[in-house]
Steps between C-alpha positions, in 0.01 A plus 500: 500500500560305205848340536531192743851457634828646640800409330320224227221777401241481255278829399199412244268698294217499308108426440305223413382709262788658398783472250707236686572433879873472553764534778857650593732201708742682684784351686518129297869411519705511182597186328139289562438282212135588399275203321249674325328225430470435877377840537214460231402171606407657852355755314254222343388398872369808562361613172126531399292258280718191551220292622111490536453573890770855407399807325466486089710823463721392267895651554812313396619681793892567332768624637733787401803604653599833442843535718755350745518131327746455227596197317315301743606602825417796749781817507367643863318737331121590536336226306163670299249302329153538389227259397225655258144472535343410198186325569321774705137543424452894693136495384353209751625790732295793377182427762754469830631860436281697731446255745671261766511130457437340850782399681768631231755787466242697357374755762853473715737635221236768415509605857902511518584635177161664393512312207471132309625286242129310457652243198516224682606628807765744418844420664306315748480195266651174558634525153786727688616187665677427105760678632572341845553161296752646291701602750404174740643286225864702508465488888430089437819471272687646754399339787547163302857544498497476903267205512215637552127399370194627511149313466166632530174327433081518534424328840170648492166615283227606709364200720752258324860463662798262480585424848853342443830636635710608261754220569200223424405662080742504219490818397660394179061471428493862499480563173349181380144674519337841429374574874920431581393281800768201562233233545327359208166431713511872676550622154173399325269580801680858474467575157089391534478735763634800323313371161141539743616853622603585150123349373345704768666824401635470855867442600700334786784575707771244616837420654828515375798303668865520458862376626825590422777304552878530496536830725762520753473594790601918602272644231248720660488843690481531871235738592302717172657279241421146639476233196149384568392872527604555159377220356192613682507842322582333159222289526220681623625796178325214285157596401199354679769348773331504850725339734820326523654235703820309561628229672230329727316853470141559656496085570787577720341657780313192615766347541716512866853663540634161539338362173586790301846535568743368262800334661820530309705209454843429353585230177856545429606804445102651404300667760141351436163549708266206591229631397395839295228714652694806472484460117900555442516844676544571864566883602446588134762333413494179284651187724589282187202279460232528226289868494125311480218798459119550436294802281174531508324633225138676518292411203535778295292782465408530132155313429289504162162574663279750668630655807424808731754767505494908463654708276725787553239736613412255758180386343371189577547271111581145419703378275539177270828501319621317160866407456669224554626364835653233695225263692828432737825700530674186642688342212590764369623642843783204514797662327385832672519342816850371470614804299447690843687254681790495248555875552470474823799281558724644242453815683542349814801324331683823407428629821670201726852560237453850552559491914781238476699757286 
């Protein structure tokens, strides 16, 4: 229940709370040159306080390896490492510990396991995804060395979208802004949107896109296993994720059989497809062109004023909690996003080599 993965696994642990959150990456292949540096700089993307429209909790968010890398490269062995929490103030909590916060973990995990973390959610905390990044950035160094990138970007905050195919933005813009939208224009209209929720003690939900490019074709399972069902599964593990999408996704179905279909073609020696409603994958299988996907993300839960709820004797209570909180999970949700992807495909990856042996 808390390790994604088959033969590229990762296991992670911890509170938000808590001493650190870390993770266990089983199955990495020996010999992987690891940048650190890479690592920590995707570590950066996804940490708190690095902008006004994110949370003010302030973590460096740094890395320690404990095992399975030595002098700069991965052995095959279990890979541990932690990140510490250091910045955690418990006491903001102290109100929310006998009653449930709408729409939150809250009353669920006291129902399965009779009992709750309440500091800011317990392992149910977004701060758990520290770990998936960790491990998506190994995944991403691996997967470079076969060609393979992976892009994901804000395409949406609330009302506000950016209705351009992937093909037409440079995504090169990602990270030229603090909402990470690709165009300048969509940018600004973003970031006012999630500065009025943020005034309003409210907060916003939003989309996040992605593509990946560079996959063969053959990678994928044919029936429980298929490669858009596990991206599915990665992606909807994210917290506040309520759907997922690939290819031409829900937009598809008003389209005819004959319009959707994409009719393969031959340049050379390379199989290609005209056009790319199936979104790189056909029988769960990727088809060798780009893996294009959609996540939407609810606005989150957590909101600094008065609210109904009940407690855990089922009174009826309300609640107005302190702390401090993201107006808009979708920046920050970026390096998440592709982190899932990333081990994904170097699971998927290990998986293809496997059957061919």
């Amino acid at each position: 229940m808390n390790t994604l993965g088959r033969i590229f696994r990762l296991t992670s642990f911890g509170e938000s709370h808590g001493g650190a959150i870390g993770g266990i990456i089983d199955g990495c292949p020996a010999g992987l040159k690891v940048d650190i540096e890479f690592i920590q700089s995707e570590l950066d993307r996804r940490k708190p306080g690095q902008s006004h429209i994110t949370t003010q909790r302030n973590e460096d968010d740094k890395v320690e390896f404990l095992s399975g890398i030595f002098q700069g490269q991965t052995m095959g062995t279990p890979i541990g490492f932690i990140i510490r929490n250091k910045d955690h103030h418990s006491d903001d909590y102290d109100t929310l510990k006998d009653v449930y916060r709408p729409s939150h973990a809250d009353y669920t995990y006291d129902q399965k396991y009779g009992a709750r973390d309440h500091r800011g959610g317990g392992r149910s905390s977004a701060r758990e995804t520290i770990a998936r990044v960790v491990a998506g950035a190994i995944a991403k160094q691996l997967l470079a060395g076969l060609g393979i990138k992976i892009n994901a970007w804000v395409s949406s905050v609330g009302e506000i979208s950016l209705n351009k195919a992937y093909q037409n933005i440079d995504l090169s813009l990602t990270e030229s802004n603090i909402v990470r939208c690709p165009d300048p224009e969509t940018a600004l209209r973003m970031i006012a949107r999630i500065e009025e929720a943020g005034r309003n003690h409210d907060t916003v939900g939003g989309v996040v896109s992605g593509v990946i490019t560079g996959v063969p074709s053959g990678w994928g399972e044919p029936v429980f296993n298929k490669l858009h069902a596990d991206l599915g599964h990665a992606m909807l593990g994210i917290n506040a994720v309520k759907g997922f999408e690939y290819g031409s996704g829900f937009a598809g179905t008003e389209l005819s059989g004959s319009e959707h279909n994409d009719i393969f073609i031959k340049t050379g020696d390379h199989v290609s497809t005209l056009t790319n409603h199936s979104g790189g994958i056909q029988g769960g299988i990727s088809n060798g062109q780009d893996i294009y996907w959609r996540v939407a993300f609810k606005p989150i839960a957590t909101l600094l004023k008065e609210q109904k709820t009940i407690d855990k004797n089922e009174n009826e209570t309300t609640i107005n909690p302190s702390g401090r909180h993201d107006p808009c999970v979708l920046p920050r949700a970026v390096p998440i996003v592709e982190a899932m992807a990333a081990l994904v495909l170097a699971d998927h990856y290990l998986l293809n080599r496997l059957s061919k042996l």
